[in-house]
C-alpha positions in Angstrom: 0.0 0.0 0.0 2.9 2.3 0.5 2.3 3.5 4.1 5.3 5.6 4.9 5.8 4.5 8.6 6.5 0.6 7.4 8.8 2.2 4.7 10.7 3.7 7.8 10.7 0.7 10.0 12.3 -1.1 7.7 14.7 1.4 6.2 15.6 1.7 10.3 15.8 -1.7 11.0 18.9 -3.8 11.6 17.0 -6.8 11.1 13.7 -7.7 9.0 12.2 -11.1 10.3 10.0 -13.1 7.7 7.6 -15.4 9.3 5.5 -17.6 6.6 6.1 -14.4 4.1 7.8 -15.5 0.4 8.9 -11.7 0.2 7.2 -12.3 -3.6 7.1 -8.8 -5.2 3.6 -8.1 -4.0 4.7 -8.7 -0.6 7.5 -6.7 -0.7 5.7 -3.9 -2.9 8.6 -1.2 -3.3 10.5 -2.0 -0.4 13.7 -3.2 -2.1 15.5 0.1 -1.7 14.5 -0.6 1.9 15.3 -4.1 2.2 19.0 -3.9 0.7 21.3 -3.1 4.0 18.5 -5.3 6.2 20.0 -8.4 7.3 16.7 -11.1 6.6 16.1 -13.8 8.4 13.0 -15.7 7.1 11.3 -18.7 8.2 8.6 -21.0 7.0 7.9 -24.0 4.9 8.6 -22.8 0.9 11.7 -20.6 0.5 11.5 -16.9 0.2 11.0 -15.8 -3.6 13.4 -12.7 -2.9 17.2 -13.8 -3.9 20.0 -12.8 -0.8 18.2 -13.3 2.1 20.9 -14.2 4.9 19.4 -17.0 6.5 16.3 -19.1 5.8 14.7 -21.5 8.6 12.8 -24.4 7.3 9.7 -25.4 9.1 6.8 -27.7 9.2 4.8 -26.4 11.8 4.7 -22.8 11.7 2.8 -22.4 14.9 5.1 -24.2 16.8 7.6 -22.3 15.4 5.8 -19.2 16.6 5.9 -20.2 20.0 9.4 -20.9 20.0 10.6 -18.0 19.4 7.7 -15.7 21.2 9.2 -17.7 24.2 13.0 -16.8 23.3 12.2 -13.2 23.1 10.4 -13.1 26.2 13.7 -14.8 27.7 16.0 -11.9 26.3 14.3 -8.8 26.5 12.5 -6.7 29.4 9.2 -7.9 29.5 6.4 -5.1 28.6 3.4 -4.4 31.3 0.7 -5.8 30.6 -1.8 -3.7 28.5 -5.2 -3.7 27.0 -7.4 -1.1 25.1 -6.0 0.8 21.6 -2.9 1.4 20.6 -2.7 5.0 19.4 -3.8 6.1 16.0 -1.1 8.8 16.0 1.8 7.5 18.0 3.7 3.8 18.5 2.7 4.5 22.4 1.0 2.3 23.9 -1.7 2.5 27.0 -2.7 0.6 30.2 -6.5 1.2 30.9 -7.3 0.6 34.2 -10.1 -0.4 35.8 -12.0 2.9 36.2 -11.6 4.3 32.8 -8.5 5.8 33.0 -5.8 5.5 30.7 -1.9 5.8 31.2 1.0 5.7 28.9 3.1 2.7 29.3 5.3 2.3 26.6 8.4 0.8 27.5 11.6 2.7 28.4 13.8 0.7 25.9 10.5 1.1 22.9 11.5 4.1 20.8 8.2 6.1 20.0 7.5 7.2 16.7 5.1 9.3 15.0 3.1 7.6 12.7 2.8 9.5 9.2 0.5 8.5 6.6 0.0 9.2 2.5 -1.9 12.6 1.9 -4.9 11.7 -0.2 -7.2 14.3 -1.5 -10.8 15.7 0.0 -13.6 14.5 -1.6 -17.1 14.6 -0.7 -20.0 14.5 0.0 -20.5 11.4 3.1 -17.7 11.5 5.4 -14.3 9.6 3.8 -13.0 5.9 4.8 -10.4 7.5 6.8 -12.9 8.9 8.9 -15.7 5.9 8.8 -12.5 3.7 10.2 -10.9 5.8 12.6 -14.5 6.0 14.2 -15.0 2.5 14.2 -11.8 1.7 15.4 -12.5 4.3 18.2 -15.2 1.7 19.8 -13.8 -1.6 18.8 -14.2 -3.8 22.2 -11.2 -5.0 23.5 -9.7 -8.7 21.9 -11.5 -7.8 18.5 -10.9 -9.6 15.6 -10.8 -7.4 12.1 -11.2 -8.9 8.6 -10.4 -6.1 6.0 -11.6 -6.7 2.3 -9.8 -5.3 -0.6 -9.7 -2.3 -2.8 -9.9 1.2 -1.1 -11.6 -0.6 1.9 -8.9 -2.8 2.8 -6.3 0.4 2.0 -7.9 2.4 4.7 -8.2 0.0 6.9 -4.2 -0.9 6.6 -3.7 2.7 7.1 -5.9 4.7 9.4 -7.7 2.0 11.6 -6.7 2.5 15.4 -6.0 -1.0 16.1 -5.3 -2.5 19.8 -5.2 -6.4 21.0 -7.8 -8.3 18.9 -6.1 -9.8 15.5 -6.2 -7.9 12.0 -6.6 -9.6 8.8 -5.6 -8.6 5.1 -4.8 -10.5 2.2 -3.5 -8.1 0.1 -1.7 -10.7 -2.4 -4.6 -13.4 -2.6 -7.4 -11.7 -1.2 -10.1 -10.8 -3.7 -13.3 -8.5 -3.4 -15.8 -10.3 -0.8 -13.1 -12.6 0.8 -13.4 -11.0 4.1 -16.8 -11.8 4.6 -17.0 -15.8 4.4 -13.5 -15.2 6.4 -15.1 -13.6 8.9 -18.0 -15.1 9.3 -16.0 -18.4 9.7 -13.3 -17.0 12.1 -16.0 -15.6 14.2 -17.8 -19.2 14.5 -14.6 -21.0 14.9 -13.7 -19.0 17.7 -16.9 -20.3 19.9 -15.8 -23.7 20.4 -17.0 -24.6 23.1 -19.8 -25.6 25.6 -22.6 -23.6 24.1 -24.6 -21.8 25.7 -28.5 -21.7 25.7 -29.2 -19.2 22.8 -26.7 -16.2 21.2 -27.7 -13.6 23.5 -26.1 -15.3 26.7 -23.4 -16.2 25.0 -22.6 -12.8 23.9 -23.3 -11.8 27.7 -20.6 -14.7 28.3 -17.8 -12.2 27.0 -15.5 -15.1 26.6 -16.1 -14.9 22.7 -14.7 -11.8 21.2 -16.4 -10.1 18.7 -15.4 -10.6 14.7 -15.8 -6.8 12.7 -15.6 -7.4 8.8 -14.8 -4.0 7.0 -15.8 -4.4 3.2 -16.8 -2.3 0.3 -20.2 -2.7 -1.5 -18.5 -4.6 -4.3 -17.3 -6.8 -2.0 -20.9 -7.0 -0.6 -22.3 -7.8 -4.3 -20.1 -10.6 -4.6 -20.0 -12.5 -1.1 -22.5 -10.1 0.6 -25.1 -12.8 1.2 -22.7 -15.2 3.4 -24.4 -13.3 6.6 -27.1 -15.4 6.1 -24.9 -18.2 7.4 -24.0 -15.9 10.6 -27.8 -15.1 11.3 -28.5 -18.7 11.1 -25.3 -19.9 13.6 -26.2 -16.0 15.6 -22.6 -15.5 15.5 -20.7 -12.6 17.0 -20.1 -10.6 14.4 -20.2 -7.1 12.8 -20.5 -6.6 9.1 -19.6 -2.9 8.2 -20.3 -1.9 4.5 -18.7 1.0 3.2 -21.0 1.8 0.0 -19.8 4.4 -2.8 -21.7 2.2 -5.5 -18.9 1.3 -7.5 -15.4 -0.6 -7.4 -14.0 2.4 -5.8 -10.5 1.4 -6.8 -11.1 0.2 -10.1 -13.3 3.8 -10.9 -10.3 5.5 -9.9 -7.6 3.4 -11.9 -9.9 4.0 -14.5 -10.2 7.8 -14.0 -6.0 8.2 -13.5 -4.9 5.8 -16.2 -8.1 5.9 -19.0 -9.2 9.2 -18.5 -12.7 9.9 -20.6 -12.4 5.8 -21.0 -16.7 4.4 -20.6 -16.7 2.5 -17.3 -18.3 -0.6 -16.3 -17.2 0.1 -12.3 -19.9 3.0 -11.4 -23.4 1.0 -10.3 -26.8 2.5 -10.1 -27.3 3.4 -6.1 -28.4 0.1 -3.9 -30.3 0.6 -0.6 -27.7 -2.4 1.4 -29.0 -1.5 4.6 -32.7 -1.9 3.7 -32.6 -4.8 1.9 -30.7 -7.0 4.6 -33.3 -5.2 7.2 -36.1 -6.4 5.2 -34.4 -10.1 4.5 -33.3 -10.8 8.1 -35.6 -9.9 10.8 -33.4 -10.8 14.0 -30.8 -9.1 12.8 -29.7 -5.1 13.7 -29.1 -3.4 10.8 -28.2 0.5 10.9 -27.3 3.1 8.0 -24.8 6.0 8.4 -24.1 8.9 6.7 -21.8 11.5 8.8 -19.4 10.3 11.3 -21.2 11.1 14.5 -23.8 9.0 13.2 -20.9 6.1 12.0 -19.4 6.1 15.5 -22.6 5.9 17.5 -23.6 3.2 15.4 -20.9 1.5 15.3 -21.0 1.8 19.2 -24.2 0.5 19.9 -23.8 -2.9 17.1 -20.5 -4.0 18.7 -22.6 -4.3 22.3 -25.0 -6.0 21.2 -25.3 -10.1 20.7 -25.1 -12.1 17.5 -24.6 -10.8 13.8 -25.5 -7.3 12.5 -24.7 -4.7 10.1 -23.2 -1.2 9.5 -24.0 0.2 6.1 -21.8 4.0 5.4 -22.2 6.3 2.3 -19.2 7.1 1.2 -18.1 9.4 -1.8 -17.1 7.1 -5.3 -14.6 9.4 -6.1 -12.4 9.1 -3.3 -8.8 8.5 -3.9 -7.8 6.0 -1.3 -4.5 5.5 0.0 -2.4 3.5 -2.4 1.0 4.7 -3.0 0.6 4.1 -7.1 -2.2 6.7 -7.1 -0.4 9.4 -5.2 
């Protein structure tokens, strides 16, 4: 995506640490300049696609190789306080919230703290832009969520701007295709309650021991693999679908627009009501519609508190230049 902070950690770094990444070119996605002086140390099952790396470690079990050496770091360096809550959308700090609310910094004395900078990208209106739709929703996300980002200018915002904390994020930016983050996310978030059930999805919400699963996707995503939720009603799994909806491929419309200018496109749809048709298809499920970001983050507030599957639908502007380093 060409996030400039990642481009600086590894320009910085003494040492780059491949763990089941090939370091193919998508992977890698102008960071050779970067990479060059980096000693590279990569480990996994297939060898790395990227010619010099110093040292390769052959493994079956990749988990188990995981542990390993989460265990051997823990052995050799100061051991961080324990934390919970969001790690800053501006800052590499991170923050201990307490039991009352409060929130200290706690970043440790031998973690050098950077400012986080991002790619400019251009206003464009009207509905409020995915920077801000995702920096509101990451602003509520309960604690030990799980995120599944989509692809196109969805899954580009998300990489960039979402204020992310303990819970797992998930992008497939070499293999993931439009819609992918919706079966994947729906799956992830029934795997995770294995376990004794419970009598119906409400107490087991209550339960807390499940975290919530948020799926961030675009409407094109939605049109392909949209209708998956119906397997998440049916099972009432915990999790949030969050649709943002320009009517279009976003990122197609704009490749189109930079590369094919006055080119007839097949990437701008007539406008679809998302929000009222799932409302009207699935009756036990929340479904809520948001066009300004007060209304995005109150929304967004209230689904992630409540039990089983539901849905956030935001208008957002189809014009919108997202932040992708080959558009800039």
């Amino acid at each position: 995506m060409g996030h400039p902070s990642a481009h600086r950690a590894v320009e910085e770094a003494e040492v780059c640490l491949a763990i089941g990444c090939r370091l193919s070119a998508t992977d890698r996605a102008g960071l050779d300049a970067a990479l060059h002086d980096t000693v590279i140390t990569h480990v996994g099952r297939y060898a790395p696609r990227l010619p010099g790396v110093d040292r390769t470690i052959g493994v079956d079990d990749l988990r188990a190789a995981l542990d390993t050496l989460v265990r051997a770091v823990r052995e050799r360096i100061p051991s961080d306080p324990v934390r919970s809550g969001a790690i800053s959308s501006h800052t590499t700090t991170l923050h201990t919230t307490t039991s009352d609310g409060t929130s200290s910094d706690t970043t440790p004395s031998h973690v050098t703290r950077y400012p986080l900078e991002y790619l400019p990208t251009p206003a464009t209106g009207p509905g409020p832009s995915m920077r801000t739709v995702v920096e509101h929703i990451g602003a509520v996300l309960p604690s030990g969520t799980t995120v599944f980002a989509d692809a196109g200018n969805t899954g580009a915002s998300a990489v960039h701007h979402l204020p992310f904390g303990d819970g797992r994020f998930v992008v497939a930016l070499g293999m993931g295709g439009m819609g992918y983050a919706i079966a994947a996310g729906i799956g992830a978030a029934i795997g995770t309650d294995a376990r004794e059930p419970l009598p119906d999805p409400a107490a087991r919400e209550r339960d807390r021991r499940v975290p919530r699963t948020v799926i961030i996707a675009g409407d094109g995503a939605f049109l392909m693999h949209g209708f998956e939720i119906h397997t998440a009603v049916e099972y009432g799994a915990p999790v949030t679908l969050v649709v943002l909806n320009n009517n279009a491929h976003g990122m197609c419309l704009v490749r189109e627009n930079l590369y094919f200018p006055g080119t007839p496109t097949v990437n701008r749809f007539g406008e679809a009501d998302i929000a009222a048709g799932l409302d009207a298809m699935f009756a036990t499920m929340s479904v809520r519609r948001a066009g300004d970001a007060a209304a995005v983050r109150a929304a967004a507030a209230e689904l992630f508190a409540e039990p089983g599957p539901n849905c956030l639908v935001v208008d957002n502007p189809a014009h919108e230049i997202p932040p992708f380093a080959p558009f800039l």
